[in-house]
C-alpha positions, 0 to 999 in steps of 0.5 A: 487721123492717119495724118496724126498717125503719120506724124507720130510715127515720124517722130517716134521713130526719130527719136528711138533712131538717134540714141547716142552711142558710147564715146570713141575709145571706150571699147573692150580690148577685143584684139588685144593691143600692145599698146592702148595709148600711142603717141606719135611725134613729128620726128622720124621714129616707128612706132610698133603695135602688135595684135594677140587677136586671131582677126587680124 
């Protein structure tokens, strides 16, 4: 019985710890960035993203 118990708890436990969680990217703008969206090249150029949030 405590084999059983044992077994069950296993699988529940597995299964309550592999909830998936939302895709990358799909955060509130919590620091408020200047830009959401970058795109870097390969050439020689800067790229500047600035922070209204008081964390950074």
């Amino acid at each position: 019985m405590s084999k059983l118990l044992a077994i069950i708890s296993f699988f529940l436990l597995m299964f309550i710890s592999c909830k998936t969680s939302d895709v990358d990217s799909k955060w509130e703008d919590n620091i408020k960035l200047s830009e959401n969206n970058i795109t870097i090249s390969a050439e020689a150029t800067t790229v500047l993203n600035t922070t209204e949030g008081s964390s950074w």
